[in-house]
Kinemage of the C-alpha trace (Angstrom):
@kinemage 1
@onewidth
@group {chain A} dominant
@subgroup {mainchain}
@vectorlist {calphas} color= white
{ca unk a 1} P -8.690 5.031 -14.813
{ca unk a 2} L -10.370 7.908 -13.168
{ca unk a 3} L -10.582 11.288 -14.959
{ca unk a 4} L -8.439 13.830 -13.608
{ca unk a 5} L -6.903 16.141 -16.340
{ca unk a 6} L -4.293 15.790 -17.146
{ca unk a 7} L -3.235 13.588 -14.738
{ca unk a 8} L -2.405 10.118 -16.876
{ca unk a 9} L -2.353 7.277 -13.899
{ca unk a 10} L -4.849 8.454 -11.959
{ca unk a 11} L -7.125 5.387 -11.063
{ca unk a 12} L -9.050 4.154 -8.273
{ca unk a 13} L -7.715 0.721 -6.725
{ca unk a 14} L -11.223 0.417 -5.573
{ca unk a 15} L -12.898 -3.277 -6.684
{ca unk a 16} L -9.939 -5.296 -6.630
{ca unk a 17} L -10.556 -8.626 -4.771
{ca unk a 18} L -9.205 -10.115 -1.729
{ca unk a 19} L -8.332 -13.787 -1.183
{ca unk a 20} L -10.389 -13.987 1.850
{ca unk a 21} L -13.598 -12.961 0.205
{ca unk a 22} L -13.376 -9.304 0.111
{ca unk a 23} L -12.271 -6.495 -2.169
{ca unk a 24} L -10.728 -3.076 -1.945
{ca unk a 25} L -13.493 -0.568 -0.953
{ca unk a 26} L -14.370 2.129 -3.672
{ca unk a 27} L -13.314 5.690 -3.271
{ca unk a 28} L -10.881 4.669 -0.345
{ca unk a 29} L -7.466 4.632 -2.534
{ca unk a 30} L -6.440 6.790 -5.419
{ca unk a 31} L -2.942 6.531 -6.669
{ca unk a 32} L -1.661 8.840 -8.936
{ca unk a 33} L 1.130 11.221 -10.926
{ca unk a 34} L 2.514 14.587 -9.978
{ca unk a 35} L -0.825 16.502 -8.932
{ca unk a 36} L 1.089 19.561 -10.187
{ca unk a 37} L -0.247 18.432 -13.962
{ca unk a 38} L -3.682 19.188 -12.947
{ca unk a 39} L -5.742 21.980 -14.977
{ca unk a 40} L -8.870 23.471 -13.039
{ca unk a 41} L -11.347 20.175 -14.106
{ca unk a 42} L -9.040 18.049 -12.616
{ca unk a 43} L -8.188 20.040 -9.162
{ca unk a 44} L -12.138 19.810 -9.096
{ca unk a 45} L -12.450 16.544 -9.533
{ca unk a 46} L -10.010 15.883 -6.581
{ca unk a 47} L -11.969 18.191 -4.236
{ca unk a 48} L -15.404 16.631 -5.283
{ca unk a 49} L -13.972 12.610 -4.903
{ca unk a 50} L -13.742 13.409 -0.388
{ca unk a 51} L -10.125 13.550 -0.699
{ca unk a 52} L -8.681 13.236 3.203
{ca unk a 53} L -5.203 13.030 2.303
{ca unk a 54} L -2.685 13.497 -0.605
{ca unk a 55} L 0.552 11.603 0.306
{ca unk a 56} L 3.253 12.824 -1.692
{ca unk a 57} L 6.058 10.462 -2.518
{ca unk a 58} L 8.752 13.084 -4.249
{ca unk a 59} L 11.729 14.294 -2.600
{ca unk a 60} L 11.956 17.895 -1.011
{ca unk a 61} L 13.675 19.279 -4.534
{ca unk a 62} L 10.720 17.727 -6.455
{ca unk a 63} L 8.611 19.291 -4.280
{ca unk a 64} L 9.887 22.820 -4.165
{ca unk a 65} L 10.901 22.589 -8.444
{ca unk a 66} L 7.284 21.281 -8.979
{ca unk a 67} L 5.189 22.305 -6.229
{ca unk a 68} L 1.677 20.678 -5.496
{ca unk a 69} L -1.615 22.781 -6.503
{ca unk a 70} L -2.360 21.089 -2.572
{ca unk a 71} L 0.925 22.038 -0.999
{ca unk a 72} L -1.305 24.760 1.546
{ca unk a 73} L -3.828 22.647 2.185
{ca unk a 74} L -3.902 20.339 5.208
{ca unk a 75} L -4.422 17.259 3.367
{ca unk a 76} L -0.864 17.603 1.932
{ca unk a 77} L 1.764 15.495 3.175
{ca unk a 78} L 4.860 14.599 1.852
{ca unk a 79} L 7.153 11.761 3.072
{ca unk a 80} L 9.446 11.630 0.537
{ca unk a 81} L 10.873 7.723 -0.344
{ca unk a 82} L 13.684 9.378 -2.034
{ca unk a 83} L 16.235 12.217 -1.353
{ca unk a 84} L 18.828 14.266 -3.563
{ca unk a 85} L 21.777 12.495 -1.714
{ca unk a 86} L 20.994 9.041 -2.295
{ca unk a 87} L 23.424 6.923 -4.180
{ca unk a 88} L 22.657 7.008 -7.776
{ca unk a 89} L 21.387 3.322 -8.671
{ca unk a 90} L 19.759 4.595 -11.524
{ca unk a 91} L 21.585 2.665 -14.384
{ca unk a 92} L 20.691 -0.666 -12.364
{ca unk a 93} L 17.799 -2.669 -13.519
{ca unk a 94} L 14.342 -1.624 -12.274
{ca unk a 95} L 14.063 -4.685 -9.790
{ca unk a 96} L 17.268 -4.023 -7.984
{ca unk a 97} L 16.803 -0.328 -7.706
{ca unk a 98} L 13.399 -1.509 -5.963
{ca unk a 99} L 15.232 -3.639 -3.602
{ca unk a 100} L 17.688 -1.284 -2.806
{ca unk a 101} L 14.813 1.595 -2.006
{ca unk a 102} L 13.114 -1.403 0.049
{ca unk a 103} L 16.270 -2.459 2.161
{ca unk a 104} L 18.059 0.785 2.611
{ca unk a 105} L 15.153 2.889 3.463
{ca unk a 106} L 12.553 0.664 5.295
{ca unk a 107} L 11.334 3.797 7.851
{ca unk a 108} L 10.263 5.710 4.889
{ca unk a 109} L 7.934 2.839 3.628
{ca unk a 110} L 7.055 2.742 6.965
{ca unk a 111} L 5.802 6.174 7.008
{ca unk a 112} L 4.174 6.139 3.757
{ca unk a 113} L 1.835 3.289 4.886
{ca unk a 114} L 1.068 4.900 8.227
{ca unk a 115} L 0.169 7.905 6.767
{ca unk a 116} L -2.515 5.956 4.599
{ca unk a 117} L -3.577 4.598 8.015
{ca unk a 118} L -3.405 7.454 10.133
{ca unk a 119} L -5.205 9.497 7.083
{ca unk a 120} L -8.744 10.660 8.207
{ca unk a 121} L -11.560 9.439 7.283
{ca unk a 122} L -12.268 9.686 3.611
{ca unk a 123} L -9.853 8.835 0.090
{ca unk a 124} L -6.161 8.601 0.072
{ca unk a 125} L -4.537 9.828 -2.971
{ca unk a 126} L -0.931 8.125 -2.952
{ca unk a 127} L 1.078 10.168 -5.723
{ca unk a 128} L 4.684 10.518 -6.754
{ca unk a 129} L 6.514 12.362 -10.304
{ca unk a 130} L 5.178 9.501 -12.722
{ca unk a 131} L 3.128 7.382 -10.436
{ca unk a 132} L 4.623 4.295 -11.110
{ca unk a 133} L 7.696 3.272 -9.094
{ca unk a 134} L 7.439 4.776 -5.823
{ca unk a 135} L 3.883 5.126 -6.121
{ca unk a 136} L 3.800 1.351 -7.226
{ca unk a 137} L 5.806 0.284 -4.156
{ca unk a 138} L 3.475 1.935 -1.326
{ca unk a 139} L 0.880 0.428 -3.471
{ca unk a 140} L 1.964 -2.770 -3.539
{ca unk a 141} L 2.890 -3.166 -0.085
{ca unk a 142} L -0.626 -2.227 0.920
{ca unk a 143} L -2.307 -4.185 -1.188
{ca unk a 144} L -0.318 -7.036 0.174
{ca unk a 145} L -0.933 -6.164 3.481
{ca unk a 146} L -5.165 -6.102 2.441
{ca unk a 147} L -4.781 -9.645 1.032
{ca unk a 148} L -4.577 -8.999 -2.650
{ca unk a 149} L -3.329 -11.971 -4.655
{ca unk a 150} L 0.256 -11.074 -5.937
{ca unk a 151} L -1.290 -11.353 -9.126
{ca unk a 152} L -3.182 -8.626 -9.055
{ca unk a 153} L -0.830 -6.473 -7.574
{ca unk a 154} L 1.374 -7.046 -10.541
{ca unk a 155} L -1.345 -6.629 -12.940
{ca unk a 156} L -2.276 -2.832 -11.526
{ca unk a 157} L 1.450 -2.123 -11.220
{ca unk a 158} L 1.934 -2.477 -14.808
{ca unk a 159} L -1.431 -0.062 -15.517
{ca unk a 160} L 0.382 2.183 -16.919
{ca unk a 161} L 0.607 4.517 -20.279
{ca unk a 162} L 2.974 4.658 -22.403
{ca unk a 163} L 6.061 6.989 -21.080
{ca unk a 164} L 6.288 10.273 -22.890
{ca unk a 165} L 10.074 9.886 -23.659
{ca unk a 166} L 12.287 7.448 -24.615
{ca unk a 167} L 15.212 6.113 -23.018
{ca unk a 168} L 17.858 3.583 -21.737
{ca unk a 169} L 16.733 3.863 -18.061
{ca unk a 170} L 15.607 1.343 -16.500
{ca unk a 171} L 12.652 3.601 -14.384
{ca unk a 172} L 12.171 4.985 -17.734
{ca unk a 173} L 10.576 1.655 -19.045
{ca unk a 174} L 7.006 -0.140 -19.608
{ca unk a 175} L 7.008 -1.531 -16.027
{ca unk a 176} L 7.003 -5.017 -16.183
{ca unk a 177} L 4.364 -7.440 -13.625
{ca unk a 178} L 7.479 -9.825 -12.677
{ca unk a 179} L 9.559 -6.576 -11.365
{ca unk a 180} L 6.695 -6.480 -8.303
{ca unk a 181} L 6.641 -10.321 -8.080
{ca unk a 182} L 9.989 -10.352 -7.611
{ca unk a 183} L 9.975 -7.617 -4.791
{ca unk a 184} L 6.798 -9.212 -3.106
{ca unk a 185} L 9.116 -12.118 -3.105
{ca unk a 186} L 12.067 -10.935 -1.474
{ca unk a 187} L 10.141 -9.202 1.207
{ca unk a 188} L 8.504 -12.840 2.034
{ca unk a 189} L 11.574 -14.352 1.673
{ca unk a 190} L 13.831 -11.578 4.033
{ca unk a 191} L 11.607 -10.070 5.867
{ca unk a 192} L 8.958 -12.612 6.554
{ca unk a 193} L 6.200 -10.915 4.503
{ca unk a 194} L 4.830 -7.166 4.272
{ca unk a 195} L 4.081 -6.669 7.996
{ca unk a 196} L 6.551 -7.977 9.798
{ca unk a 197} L 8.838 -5.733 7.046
{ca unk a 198} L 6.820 -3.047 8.043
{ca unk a 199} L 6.597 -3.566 11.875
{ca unk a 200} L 10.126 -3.922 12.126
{ca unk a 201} L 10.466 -0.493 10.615
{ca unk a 202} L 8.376 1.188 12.755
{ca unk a 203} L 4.756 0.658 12.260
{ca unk a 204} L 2.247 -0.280 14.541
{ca unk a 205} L -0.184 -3.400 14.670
{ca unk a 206} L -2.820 -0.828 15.376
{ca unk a 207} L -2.070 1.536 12.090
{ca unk a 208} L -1.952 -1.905 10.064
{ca unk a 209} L -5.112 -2.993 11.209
{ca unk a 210} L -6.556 0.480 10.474
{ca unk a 211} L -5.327 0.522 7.382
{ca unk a 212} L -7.287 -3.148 6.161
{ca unk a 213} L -10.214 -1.399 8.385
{ca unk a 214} L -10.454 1.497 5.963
{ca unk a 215} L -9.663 0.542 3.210
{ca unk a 216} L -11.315 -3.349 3.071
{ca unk a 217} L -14.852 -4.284 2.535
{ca unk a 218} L -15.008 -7.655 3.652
{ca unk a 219} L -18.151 -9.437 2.055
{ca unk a 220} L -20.109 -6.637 1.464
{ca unk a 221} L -20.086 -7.447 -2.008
{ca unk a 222} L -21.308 -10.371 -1.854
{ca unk a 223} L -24.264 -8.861 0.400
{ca unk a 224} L -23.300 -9.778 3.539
{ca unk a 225} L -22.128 -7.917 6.406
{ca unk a 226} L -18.696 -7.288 7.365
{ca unk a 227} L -17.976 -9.740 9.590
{ca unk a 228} L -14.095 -9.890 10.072
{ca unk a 229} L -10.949 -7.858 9.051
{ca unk a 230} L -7.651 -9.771 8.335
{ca unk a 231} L -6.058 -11.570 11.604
{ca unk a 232} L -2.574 -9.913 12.242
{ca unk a 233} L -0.456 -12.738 13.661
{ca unk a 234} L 3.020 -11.534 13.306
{ca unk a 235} L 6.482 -12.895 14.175
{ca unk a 236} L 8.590 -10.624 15.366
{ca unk a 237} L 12.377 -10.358 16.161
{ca unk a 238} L 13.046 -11.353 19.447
{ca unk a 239} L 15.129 -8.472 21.559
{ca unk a 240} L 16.467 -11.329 23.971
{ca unk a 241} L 20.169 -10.259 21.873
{ca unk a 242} L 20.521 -14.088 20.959
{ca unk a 243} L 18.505 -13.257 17.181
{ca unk a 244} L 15.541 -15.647 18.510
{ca unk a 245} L 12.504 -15.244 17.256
{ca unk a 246} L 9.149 -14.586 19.574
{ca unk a 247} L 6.171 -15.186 19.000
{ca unk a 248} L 3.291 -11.744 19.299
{ca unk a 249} L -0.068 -13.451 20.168
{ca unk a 250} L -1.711 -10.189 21.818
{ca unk a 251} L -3.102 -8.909 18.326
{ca unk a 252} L -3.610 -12.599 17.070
{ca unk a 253} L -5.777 -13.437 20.143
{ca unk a 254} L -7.300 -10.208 19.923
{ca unk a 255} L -8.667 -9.999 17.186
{ca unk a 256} L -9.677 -14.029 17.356
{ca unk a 257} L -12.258 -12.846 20.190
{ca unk a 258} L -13.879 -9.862 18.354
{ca unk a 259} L -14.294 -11.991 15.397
{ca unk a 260} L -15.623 -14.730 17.295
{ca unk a 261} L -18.017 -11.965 19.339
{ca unk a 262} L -19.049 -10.759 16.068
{ca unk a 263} L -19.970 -14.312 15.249
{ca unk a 264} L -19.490 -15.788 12.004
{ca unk a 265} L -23.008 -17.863 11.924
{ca unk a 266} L -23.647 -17.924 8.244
{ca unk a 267} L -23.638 -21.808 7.098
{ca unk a 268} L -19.767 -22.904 6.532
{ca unk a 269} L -18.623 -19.397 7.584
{ca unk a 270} L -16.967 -20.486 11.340
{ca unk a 271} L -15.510 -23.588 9.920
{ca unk a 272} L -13.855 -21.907 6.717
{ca unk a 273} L -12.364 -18.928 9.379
{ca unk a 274} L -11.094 -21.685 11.953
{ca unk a 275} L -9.249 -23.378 9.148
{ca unk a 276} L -7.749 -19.950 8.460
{ca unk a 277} L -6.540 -19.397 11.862
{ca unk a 278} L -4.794 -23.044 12.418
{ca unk a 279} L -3.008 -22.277 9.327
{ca unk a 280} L -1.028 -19.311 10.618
{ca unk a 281} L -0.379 -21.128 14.183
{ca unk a 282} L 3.268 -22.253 14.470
């Protein structure tokens, strides 16, 4: 946790490891509550930590009923995951009011991730009402996306105090690790994975390899350079109107010759990464 009064799920996802040998890079992502709770220390805090962007998950109402200490400032966005006239699903479990939010709304995921990507340079601050579900989602989908073991992603997702109220709703619980399991799940199992979920939604290959770029550190803790970012080889949905699927080398083969320009020459290195490529090959 990170110190922002009275913010209470404020923490920097900065440290957590990568399965290819990396980790999330320090100061880059900050997800959070409703910035509205801040007293002056905290609103300090966030101006000394190089915030870039604040990407506000609430809804337009939330947003005018509880307005953001940032809502003048440039580095306020909101793309709201939710709106006032979306079916109530609130008395469903927590897992298939995720699914729902992930199915039914897929362009505002989309735009939530971009905006980390598109974000200048400097920290993102990803914040909703509680920080936890909405929050958790965009979280989760871009830790995914930077290689994070599922694992670990559940682990943060449940980093959370206790809530201040009790109650028979569902959002209003502990959250759980095997709600985001089971979501990381079904977007393998539907959609293919995290990017191609995303892609087909409407971001681009270039704002999700700008988003590992800024937000990965690939080796550098281990005191080596940075010598690679993840390989985006994506299967798309074919628009040949039969429901084929294509395969999109462009990026794949792209990315194969800057890494191999870069040169991976430390002992083992080049014969580790070309194991890594045949595995994604069809």
């Amino acid at each position: 946790m990170i110190l922002w009064p009275h913010c209470r799920t404020a923490r920097d996802l900065g440290g957590l490891l990568t399965s290819n040998g990396g980790q999330v890079r320090a100061g880059a992502l900050i997800r959070s509550d409703n910035l509205d709770q801040l007293n002056d220390e905290g609103l300090a805090a966030v101006r000394n930590a190089g915030v870039s962007r604040i990407v506000d998950l609430r809804s337009a109402w939330e947003c005018e009923t509880f307005p953001s200490p940032f809502a003048d400032d440039e580095r306020w966005l909101n793309v709201p995951l939710t709106d006032p006239g979306d079916p109530d699903v609130s008395v469903q479990d927590l897992f298939e009011q995720y699914r729902l939010l992930i199915d039914d709304y897929s362009q505002r995921f989309a735009s939530a991730v971009a905006a980390i990507a598109d974000a200048p340079p400097g920290c993102v601050v990803v914040a909703c009402h509680a920080g936890k579900d909405r929050t958790g989602l965009v979280v989760a989908l871009t830790l995914d996306l930077l290689g994070v073991p599922h694992t670990a992603i559940a682990a943060d997702y449940a980093t959370a105090p206790e809530p201040k109220v009790v109650s028979s709703l569902p959002e209003l619980a502990p959250p759980r690790p095997e709600t985001i399991l089971r979501i990381l799940a079904h977007l393998q199992t539907r959609y293919g994975g995290t990017a191609p979920y995303l892609l087909q939604a409407g971001a681009t290959a270039t704002q999700l390899t700008a988003l590992t770029s800024r937000l990965g550190s690939f080796g550098e803790h281990l005191g080596q350079s940075r010598m690679f970012a993840p390989v985006w080889f994506v299967r798309v949905e074919g628009r040949t109107g039969d429901g084929s699927w294509g395969w999109s080398w462009l990026l794949w083969l792209l990315r194969l010759w800057l890494d191999w320009r870069r040169g991976w020459r430390l002992q083992g290195r080049r014969t580790r990464c070309r194991r890594d490529w045949m595995r994604w090959l069809p």
